[in-house]
N, CA, C and O atoms as a DFTB+ gen file, in Angstrom:
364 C
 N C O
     1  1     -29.604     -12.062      43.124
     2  2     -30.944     -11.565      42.957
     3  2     -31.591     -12.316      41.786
     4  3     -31.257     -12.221      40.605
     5  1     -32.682     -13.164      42.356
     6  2     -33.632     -13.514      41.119
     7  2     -34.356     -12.735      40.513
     8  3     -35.049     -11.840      40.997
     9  1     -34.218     -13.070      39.286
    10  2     -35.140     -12.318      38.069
    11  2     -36.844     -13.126      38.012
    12  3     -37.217     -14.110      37.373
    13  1     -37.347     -12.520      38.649
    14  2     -39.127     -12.896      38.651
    15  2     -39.569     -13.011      37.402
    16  3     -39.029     -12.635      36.361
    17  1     -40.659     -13.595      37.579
    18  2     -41.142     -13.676      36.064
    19  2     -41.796     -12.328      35.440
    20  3     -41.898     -12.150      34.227
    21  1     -42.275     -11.297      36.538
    22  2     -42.984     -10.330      36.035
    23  2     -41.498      -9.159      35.664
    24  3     -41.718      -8.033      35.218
    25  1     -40.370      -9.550      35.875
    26  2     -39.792      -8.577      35.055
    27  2     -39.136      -9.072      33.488
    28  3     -38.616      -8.412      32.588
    29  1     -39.417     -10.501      33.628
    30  2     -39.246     -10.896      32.094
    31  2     -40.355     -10.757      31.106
    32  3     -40.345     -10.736      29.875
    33  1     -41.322     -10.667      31.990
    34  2     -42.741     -10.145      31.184
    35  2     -42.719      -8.662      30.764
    36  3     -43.455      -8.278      29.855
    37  1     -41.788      -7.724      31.489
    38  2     -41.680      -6.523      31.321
    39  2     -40.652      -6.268      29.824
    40  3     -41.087      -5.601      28.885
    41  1     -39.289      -6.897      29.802
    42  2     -38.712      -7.137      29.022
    43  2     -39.251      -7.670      28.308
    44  3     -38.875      -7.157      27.254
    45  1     -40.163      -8.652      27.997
    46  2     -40.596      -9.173      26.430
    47  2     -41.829      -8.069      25.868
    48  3     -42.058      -7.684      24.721
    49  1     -42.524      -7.732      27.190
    50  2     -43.478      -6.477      26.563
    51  2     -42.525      -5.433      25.408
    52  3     -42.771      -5.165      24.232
    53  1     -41.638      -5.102      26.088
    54  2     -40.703      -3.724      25.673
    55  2     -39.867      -4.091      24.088
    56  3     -39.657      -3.376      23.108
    57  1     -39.583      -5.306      24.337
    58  2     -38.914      -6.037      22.822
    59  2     -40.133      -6.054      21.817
    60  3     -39.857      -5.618      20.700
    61  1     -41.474      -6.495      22.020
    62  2     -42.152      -7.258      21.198
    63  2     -42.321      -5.922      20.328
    64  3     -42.594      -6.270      19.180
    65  1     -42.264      -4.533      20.436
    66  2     -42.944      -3.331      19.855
    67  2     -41.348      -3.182      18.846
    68  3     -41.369      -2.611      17.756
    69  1     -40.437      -3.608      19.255
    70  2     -38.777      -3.165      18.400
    71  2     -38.728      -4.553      17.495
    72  3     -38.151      -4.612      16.409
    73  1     -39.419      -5.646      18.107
    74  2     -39.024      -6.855      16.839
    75  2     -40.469      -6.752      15.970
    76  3     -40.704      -7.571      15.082
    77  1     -41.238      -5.875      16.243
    78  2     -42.629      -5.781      14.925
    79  2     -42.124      -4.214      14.219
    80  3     -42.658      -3.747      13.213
    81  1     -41.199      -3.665      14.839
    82  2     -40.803      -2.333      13.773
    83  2     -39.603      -2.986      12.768
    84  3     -39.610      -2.595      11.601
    85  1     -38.886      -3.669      13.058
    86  2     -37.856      -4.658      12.452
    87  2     -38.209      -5.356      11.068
    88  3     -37.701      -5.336       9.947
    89  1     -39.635      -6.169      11.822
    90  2     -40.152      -6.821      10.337
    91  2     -41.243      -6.240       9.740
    92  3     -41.906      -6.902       8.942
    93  1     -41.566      -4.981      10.030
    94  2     -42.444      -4.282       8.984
    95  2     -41.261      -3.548       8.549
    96  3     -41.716      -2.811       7.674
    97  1     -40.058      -3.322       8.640
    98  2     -39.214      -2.262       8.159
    99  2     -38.331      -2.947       7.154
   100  3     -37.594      -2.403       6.331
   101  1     -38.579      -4.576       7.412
   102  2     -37.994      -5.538       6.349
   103  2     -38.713      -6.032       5.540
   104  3     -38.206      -6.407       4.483
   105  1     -40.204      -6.208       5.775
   106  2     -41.160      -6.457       4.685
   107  2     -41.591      -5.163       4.127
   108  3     -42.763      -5.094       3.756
   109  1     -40.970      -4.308       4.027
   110  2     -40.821      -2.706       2.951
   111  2     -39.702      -2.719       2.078
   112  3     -39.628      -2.294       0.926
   113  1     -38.827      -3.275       2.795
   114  2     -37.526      -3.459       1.818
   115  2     -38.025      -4.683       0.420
   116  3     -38.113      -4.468      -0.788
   117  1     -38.254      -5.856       1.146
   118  2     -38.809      -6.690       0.264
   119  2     -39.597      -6.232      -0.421
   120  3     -39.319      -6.258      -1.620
   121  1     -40.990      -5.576       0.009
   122  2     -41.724      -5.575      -1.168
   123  2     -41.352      -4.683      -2.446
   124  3     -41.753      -4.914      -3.587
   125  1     -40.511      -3.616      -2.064
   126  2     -39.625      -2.373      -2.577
   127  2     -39.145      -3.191      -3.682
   128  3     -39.503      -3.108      -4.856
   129  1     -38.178      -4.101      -3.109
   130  2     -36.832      -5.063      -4.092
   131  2     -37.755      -5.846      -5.350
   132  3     -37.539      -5.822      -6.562
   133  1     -38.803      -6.506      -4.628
   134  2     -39.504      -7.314      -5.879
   135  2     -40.592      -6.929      -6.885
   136  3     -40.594      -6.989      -8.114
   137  1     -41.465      -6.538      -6.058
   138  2     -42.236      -5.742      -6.742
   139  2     -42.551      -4.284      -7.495
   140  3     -43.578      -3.823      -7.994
   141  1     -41.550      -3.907      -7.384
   142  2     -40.948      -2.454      -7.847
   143  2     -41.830      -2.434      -9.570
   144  3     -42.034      -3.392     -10.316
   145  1     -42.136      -1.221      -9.732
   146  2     -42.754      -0.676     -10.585
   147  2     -41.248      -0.343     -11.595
   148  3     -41.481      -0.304     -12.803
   149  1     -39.976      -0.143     -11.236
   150  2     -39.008       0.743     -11.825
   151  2     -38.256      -0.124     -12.692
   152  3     -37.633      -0.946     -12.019
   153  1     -38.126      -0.216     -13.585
   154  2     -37.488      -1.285     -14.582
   155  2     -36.192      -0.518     -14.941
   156  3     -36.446       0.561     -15.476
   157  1     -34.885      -0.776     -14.795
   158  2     -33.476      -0.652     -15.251
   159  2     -33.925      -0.726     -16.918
   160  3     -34.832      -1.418     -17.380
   161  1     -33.106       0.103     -17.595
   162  2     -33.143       0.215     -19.416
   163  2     -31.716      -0.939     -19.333
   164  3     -30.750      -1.208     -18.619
   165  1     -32.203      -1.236     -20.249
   166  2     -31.063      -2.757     -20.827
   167  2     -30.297      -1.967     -21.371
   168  3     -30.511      -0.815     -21.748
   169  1     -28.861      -2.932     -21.446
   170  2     -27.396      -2.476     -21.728
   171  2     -27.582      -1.492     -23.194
   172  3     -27.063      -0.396     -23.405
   173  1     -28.524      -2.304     -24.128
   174  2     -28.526      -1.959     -25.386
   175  2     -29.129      -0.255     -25.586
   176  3     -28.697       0.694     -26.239
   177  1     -30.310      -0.427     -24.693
   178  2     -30.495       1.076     -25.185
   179  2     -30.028       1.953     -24.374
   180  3     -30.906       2.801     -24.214
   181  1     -28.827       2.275     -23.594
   182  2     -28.058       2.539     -23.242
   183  2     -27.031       3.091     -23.912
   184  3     -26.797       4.293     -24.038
   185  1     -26.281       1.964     -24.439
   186  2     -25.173       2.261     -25.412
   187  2     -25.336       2.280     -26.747
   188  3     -24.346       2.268     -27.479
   189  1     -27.108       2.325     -27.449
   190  2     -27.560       2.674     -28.788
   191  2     -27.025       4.156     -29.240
   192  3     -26.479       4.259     -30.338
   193  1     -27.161       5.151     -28.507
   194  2     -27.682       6.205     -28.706
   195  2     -25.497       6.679     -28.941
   196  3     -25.310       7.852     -29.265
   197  1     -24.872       6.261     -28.859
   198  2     -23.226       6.523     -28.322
   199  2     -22.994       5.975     -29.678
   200  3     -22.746       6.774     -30.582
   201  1     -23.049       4.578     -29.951
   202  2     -22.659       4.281     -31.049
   203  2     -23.502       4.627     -32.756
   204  3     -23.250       3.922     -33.734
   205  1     -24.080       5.325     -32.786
   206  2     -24.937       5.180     -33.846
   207  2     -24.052       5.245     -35.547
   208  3     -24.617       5.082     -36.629
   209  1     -23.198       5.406     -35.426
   210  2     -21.968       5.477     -36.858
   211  2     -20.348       5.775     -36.196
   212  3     -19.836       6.773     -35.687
   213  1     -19.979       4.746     -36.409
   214  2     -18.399       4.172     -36.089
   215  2     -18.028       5.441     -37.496
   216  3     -18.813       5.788     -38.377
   217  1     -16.557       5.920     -37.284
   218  2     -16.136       6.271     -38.152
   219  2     -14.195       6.528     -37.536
   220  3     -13.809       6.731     -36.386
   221  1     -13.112       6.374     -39.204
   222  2     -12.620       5.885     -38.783
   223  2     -11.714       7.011     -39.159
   224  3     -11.921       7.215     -40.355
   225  1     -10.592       8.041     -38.608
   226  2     -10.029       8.908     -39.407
   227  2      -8.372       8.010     -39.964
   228  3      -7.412       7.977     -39.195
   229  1      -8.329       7.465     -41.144
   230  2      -7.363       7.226     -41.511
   231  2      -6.219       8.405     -42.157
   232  3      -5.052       8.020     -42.082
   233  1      -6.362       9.355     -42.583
   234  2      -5.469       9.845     -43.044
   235  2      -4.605      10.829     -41.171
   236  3      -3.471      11.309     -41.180
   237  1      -5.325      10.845     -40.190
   238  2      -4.683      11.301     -39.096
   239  2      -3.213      10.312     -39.081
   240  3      -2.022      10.370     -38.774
   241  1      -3.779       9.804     -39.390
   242  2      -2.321       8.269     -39.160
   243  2      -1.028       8.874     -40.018
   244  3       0.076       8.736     -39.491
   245  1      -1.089       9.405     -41.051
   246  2      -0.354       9.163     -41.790
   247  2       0.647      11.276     -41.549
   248  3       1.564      11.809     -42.174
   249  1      -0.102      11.687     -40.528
   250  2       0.928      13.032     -40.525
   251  2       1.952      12.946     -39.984
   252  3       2.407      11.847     -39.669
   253  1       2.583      14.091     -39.735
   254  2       4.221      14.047     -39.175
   255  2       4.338      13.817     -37.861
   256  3       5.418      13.534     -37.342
   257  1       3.086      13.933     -37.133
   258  2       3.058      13.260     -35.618
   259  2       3.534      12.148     -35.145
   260  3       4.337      11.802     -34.278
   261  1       2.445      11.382     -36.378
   262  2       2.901      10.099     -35.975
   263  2       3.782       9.456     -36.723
   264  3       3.898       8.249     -36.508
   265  1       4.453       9.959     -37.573
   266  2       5.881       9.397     -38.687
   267  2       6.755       9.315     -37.940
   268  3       7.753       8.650     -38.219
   269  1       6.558      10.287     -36.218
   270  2       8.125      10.164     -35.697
   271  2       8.321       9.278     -34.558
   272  3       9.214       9.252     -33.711
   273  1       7.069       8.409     -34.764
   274  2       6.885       7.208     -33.494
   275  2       7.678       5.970     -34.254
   276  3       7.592       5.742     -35.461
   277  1       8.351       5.328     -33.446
   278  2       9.560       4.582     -33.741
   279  2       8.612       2.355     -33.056
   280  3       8.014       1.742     -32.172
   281  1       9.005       2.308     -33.895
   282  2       8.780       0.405     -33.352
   283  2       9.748      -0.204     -32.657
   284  3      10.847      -0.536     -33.103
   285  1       9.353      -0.352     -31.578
   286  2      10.547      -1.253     -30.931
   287  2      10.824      -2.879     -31.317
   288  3       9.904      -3.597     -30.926
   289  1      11.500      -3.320     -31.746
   290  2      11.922      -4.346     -32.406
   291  2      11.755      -6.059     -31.028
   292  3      11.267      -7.160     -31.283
   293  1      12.395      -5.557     -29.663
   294  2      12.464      -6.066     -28.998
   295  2      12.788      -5.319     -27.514
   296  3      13.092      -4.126     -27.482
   297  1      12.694      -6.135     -26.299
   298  2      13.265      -5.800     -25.486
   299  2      14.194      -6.154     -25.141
   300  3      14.400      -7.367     -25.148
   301  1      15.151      -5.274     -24.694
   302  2      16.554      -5.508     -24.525
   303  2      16.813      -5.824     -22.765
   304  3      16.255      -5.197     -21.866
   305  1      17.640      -6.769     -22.610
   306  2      17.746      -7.559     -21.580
   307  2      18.244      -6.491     -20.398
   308  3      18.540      -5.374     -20.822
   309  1      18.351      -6.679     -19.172
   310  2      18.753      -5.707     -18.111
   311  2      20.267      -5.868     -18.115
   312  3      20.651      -6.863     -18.729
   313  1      20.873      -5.380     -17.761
   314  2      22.318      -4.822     -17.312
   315  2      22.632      -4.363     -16.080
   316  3      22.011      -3.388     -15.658
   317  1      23.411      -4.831     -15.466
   318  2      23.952      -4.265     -14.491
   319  2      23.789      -5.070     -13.025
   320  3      23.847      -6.285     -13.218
   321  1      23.644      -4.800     -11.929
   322  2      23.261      -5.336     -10.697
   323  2      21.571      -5.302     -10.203
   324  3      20.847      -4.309     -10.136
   325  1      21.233      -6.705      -9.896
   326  2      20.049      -7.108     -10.148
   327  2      19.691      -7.016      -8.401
   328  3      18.531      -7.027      -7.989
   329  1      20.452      -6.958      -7.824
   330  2      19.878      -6.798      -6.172
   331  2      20.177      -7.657      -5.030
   332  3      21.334      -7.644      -4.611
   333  1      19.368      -8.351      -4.502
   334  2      20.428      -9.470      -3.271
   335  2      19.753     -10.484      -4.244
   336  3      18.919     -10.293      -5.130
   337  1      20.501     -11.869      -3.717
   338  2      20.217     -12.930      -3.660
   339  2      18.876     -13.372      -2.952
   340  3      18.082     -14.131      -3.507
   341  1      18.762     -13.074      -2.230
   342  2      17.324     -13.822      -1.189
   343  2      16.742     -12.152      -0.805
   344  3      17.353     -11.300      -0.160
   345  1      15.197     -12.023      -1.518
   346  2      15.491     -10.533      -0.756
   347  2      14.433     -10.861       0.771
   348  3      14.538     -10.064       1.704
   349  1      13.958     -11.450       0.832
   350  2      13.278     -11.944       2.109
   351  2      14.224     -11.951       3.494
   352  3      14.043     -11.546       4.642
   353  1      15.109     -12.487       2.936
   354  2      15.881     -12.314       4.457
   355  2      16.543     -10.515       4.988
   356  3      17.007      -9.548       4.383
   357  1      16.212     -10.874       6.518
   358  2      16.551      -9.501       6.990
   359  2      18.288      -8.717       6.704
   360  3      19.172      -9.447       6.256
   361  1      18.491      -7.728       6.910
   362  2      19.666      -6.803       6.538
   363  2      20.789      -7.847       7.806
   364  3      21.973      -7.553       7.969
């Protein structure tokens, strides 16, 4: 069955109304993205208001909490059985 020309005329009628809702629905996005009235606040005054005086408690350091935290000098090597040789290969 040939497709006539008056039913491809029918089909482009029926498209042309879905590809002009497409690009008015994409030239809204655009104009949205660039021209936007809404300005993002910069990093700074953001994180002004958080930092306004650093302060430092040194004498917390020095109670019995932390007197009983120990320095590890090094790490000490493994011991014992380390696993297969090749572990990629199957059982």
């Amino acid at each position: 069955m040939a497709i006539t020309f008056l039913e491809k005329r029918k089909r482009l009628k029926s498209l042309i109304p879905i590809f002009v809702i497409i690009i008015f629905i994409i030239g809204i996005v655009i104009w949205r993205g660039f021209f936007a009235e809404e300005k993002l606040p910069a990093l700074e005054e953001i994180l002004k208001p958080a930092f306004k005086e650093l302060k430092i408690d040194f004498p917390i350091l020095e109670s019995p909490g932390f007197e009983e935290f120990q320095l590890f000098e090094k790490t000490l090597p493994f011991e014992g059985e380390t696993g297969r040789e090749n572990p990629f290969i199957p059982y």
